[in-house]
C-alpha positions in Angstrom: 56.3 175.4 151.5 54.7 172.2 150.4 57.4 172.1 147.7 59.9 172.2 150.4 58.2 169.7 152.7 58.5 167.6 150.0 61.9 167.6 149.1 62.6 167.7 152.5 60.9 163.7 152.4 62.7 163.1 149.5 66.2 163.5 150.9 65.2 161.7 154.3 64.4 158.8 152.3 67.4 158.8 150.6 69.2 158.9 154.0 66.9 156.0 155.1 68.0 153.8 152.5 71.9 155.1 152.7 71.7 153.7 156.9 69.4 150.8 155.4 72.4 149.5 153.2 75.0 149.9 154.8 73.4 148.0 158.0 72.8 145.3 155.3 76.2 145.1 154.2 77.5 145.4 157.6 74.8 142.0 158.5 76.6 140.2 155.1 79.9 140.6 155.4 80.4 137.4 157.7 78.6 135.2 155.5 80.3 136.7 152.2 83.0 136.3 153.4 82.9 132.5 154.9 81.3 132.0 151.5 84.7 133.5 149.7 87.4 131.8 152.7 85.5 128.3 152.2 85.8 128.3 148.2 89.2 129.6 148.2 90.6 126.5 150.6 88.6 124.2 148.4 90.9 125.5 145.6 93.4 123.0 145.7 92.5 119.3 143.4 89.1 119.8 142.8 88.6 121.7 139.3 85.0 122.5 139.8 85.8 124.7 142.5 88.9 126.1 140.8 87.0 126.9 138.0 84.0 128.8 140.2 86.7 130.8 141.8 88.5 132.1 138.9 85.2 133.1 137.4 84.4 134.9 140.8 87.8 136.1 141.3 87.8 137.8 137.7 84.1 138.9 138.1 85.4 141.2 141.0 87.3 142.9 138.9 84.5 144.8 136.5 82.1 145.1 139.8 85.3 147.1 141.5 85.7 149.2 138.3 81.9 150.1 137.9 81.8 150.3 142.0 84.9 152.7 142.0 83.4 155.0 138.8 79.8 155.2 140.9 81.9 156.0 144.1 83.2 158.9 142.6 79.5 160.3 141.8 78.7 160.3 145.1 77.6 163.5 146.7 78.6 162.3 150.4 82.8 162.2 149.8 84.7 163.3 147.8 85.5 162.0 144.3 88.5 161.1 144.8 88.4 159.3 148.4 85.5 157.6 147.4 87.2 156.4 144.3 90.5 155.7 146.3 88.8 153.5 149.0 86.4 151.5 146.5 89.8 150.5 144.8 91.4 149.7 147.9 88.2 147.6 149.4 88.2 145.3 145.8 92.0 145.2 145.7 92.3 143.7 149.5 89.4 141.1 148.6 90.9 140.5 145.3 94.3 139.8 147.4 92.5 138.1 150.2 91.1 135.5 147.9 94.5 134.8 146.2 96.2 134.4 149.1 93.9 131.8 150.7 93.6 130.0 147.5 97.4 129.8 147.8 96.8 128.4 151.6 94.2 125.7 150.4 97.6 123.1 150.1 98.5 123.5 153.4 94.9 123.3 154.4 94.1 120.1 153.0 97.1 118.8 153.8 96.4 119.9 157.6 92.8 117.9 157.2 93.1 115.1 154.9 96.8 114.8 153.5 98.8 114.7 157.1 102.8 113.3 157.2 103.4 110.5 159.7 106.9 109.5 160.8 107.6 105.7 162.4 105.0 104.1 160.9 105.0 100.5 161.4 104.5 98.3 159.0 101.4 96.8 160.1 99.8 100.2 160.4 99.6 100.4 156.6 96.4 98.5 155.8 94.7 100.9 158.4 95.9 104.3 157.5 95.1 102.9 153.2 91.6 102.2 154.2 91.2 105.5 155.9 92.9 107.6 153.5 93.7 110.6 155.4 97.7 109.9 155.0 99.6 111.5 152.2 103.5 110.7 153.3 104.4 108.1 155.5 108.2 107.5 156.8 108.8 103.8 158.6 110.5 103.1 161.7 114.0 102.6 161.6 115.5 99.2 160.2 111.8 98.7 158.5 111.2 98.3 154.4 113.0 96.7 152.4 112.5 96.2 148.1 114.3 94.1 145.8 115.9 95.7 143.1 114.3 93.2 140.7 110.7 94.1 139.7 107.9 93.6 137.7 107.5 96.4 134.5 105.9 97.9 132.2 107.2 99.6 129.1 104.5 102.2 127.7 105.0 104.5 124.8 103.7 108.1 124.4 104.1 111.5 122.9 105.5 114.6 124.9 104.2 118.0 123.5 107.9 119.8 123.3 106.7 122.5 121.0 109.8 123.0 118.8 111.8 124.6 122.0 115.1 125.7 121.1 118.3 126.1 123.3 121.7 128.0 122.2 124.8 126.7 122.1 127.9 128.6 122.5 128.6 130.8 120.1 131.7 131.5 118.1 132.7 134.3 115.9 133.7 134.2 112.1 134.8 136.3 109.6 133.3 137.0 106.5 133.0 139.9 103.5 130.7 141.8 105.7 133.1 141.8 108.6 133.2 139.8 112.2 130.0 137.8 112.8 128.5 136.1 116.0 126.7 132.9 115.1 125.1 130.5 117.8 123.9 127.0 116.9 120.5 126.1 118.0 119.0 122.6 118.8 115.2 122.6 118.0 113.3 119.7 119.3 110.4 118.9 117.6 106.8 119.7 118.2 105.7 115.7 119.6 109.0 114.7 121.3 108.8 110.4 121.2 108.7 109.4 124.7 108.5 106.3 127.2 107.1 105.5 130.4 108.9 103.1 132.9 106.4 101.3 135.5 108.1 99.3 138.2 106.4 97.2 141.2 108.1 95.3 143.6 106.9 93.9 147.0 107.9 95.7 150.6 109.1 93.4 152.7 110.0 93.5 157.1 114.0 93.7 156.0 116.3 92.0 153.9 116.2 88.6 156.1 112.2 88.4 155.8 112.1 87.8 151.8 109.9 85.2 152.3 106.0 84.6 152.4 103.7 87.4 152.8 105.0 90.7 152.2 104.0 94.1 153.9 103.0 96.1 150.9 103.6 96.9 147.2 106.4 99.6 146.1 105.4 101.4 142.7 108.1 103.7 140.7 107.6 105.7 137.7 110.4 107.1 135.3 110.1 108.7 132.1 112.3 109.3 128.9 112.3 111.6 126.4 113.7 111.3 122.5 114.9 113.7 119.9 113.0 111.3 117.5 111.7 107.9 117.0 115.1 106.1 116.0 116.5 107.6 119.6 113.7 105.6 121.4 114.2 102.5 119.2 117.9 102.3 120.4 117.2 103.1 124.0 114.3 99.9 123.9 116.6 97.7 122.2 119.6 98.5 124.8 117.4 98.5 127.6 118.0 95.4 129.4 116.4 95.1 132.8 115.8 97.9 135.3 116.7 98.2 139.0 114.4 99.4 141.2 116.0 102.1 143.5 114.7 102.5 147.5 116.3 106.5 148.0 116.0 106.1 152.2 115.1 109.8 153.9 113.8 110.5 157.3 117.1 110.2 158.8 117.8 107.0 156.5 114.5 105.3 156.7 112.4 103.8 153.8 109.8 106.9 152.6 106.8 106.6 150.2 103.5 108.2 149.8 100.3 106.5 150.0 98.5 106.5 146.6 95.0 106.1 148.5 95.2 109.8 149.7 93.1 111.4 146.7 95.9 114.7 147.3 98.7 112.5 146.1 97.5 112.4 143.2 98.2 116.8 142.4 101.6 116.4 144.2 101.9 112.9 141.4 101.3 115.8 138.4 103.3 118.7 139.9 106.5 116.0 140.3 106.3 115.1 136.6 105.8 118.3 135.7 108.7 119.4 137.1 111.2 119.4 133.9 110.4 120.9 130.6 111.9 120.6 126.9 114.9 122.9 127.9 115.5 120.2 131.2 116.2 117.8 128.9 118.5 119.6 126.5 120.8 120.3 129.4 120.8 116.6 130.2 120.7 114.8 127.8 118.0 113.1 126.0 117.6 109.7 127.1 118.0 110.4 130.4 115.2 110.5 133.5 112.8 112.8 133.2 110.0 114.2 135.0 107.1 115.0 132.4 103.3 114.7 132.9 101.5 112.1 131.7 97.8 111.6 132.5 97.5 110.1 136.1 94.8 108.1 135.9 96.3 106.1 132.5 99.6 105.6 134.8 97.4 104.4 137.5 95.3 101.9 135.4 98.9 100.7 134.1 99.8 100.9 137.6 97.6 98.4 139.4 97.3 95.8 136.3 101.1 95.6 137.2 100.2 95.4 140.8 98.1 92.2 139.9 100.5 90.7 138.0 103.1 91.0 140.9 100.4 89.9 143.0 99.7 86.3 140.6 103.9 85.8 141.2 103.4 86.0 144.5 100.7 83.8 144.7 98.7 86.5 146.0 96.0 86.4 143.4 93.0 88.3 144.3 94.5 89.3 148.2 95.0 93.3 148.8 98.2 94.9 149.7 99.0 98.7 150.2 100.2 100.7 147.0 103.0 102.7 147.8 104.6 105.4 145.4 108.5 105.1 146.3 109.5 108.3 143.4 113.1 107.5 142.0 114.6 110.6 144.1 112.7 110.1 147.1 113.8 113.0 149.7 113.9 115.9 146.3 110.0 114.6 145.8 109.5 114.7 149.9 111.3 118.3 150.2 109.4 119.4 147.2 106.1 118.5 149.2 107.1 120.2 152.1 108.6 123.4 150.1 105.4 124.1 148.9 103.7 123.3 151.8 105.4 126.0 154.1 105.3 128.5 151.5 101.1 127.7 151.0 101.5 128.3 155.4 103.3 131.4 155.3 100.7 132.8 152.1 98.2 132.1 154.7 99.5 134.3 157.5 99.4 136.6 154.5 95.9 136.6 153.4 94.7 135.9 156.8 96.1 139.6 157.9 94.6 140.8 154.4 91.3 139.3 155.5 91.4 141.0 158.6 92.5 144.5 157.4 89.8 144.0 154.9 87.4 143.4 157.2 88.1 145.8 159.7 88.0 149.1 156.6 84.5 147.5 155.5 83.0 147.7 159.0 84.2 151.4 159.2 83.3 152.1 156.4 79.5 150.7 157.0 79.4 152.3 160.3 80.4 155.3 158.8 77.4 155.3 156.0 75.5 154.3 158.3 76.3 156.9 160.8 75.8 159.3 158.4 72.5 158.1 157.2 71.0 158.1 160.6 73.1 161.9 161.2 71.2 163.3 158.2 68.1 162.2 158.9 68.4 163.8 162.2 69.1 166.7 161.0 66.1 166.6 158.5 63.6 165.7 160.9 64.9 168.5 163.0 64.3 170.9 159.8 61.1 169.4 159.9 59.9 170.5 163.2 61.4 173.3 162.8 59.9 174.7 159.6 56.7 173.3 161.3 56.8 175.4 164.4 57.1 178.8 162.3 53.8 177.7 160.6 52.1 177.0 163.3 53.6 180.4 165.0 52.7 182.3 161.8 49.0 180.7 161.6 
């Protein structure tokens, strides 16, 4: 009897602590999970907090396998359902986390990164200094650039990695019979390169050339060579360049405002945009997007913007730095492209977060239901088994 009285204990303490957790995890799940939402929409241009989710994110992934293995020891499902929806629970976090990692964009550029059409001019200086606009678009009739500008010729090496492209092939016969050859052009592992800075004033129109201008238009191109003698020619050949206004907005003068610290990921992802086998198809020599490090461009960037600023007789004044990209309305769609498919990943994980959310409550409940269920049940046992020894006494 006292053997069984004490097992009895046992197992209602085990119940205790089943109803104990699982009112815990129930209590937690808000705050995990505003702790998981808020990192994830931080992802986005801050590499401390990419790197500390993709060390979470792929630290979920052992705790789900050892969680899953222990589920299916458990005496109070099955095996295999206990296995099933431990999988399931880590695979909709898992999910839930890339998703809204994938919605951080569109988040920061809802908070800190906004787009404002018929901007004025004089409204520049204000929205620089508060640096919470990304892309502005003017109003109609306003900026205008001259095509000559200031530059800066910078040399560099582009990491093409001996990429090879085919050719067409032909077909030729030899002793062994028919054969299919294809010629292959191999660039080299350091591709010579060259970096084209351009800065140019912003004026009213094309009648106000004269006295103070609005702001200060920067555009960056890049070039890429099969090998040193290709750049050589180019520079010799040069000449000077033309700076190129593409209009958008339903033909009005676009640019993004390089004091918004987000400009500067959407800066990396537009040079980014062509590799080695981009420039094969062509032709090197030709425009290029390729990454270079931003803040080296930047530092080039505004010791050009001072120099412009001397010929202007502008020495030591401020002016707003605009980047006006060489195809303006591709760089603008390719902003917005990204930002509607960062929205519509965040419908996604914001329906993952709530199915997630909604299993781990029923499940909790359901432990916790059980927990208090059992214990029930043992304390009825209890006063039972006491009741017969009193009766038999």
């Amino acid at each position: 009897m006292g053997a069984e009285a004490k097992h009895g204990s046992v197992v209602a303490s085990d119940h205790d602590r089943t109803a104990v957790l699982a009112l815990l995890a129930l209590l937690s799940l808000g705050p995990f999970l505003w702790v998981m939402d808020a990192m994830s929409l931080q992802y986005h241009n801050d590499e401390a907090v990419m790197t500390l989710w993709w060390i979470t994110w792929a630290s979920l992934l052992p705790i789900g396998v050892w969680c899953t293995f222990k589920a299916g020891q458990t005496p109070i499902i099955k095996p295999f359902l206990g296995m099933l929806c431990t999988a399931v629970m880590f695979g909709l976090l898992m999910c839930f986390m890339w998703f809204r990692a994938s919605y951080s964009f569109a988040h920061i550029a809802e908070n800190g990164a906004a787009e404002k059409l018929n901007v004025g001019l004089d409204n520049l200086p204000a929205m620089e200094a508060k640096g919470d606009v990304a892309l502005v678009a003017l109003e109609a009739g306003q900026g205008f650039v001259h095509p000559a500008a200031v530059f800066q010729v910078t040399n560099f090496s582009y990491g093409c990695h001996g990429h090879i492209t085919s050719s067409p092939c032909h077909t030729s016969v030899s002793n062994g019979g028919p054969r299919t050859t294809c010629e292959h052009l191999a660039f080299p592992d350091e591709c010579p390169g060259a970096e084209l800075l351009m800065i140019t004033p912003v004026w009213y129109d094309n009648s106000s050339t004269a006295g103070r201008p609005y702001a200060l238009a920067l555009q960056s191109k890049t070039y890429l060579f099969n090998d040193e003698s290709g750049r050589s020619a180019w520079a010799a050949n040069f000449g000077f360049p033309e700076f190129k206004a593409e209009l958008c907005r339903n033909e009005r003068f676009c640019a993004f405002l390089l004091s918004n610290t987000h400009v500067e990921a959407h800066w990396n992802e537009w040079h980014s945009v062509h590799s080695a086998a981009n420039v094969a198809q062509d032709g090197v020599g030709k425009h290029s997007h390729t990454t270079l490090p931003y803040e080296e461009s930047m530092g080039r960037a505004k010791t050009l913007a001072k120099t412009q600023m001397q010929q202007l007789s502008m020495a030591g004044d401020n002016l707003p730095l605009l980047w006006v990209p060489a195809e303006t309305s591709k760089s603008f769609q390719h902003w917005e492209s990204k930002l509607q498919q960062s929205e519509s990943l965040g419908r996604i994980g914001f329906i993952i977060l709530m199915v997630f959310a909604a299993n781990f409550v029923l499940v909790s409940l359901a432990f916790f239901a059980y927990g208090l269920k059992k214990n029930a049940s043992a304390a009825a046992k209890a006063t039972s088994a006491a009741d017969r020894l009193e009766f038999s006494i």
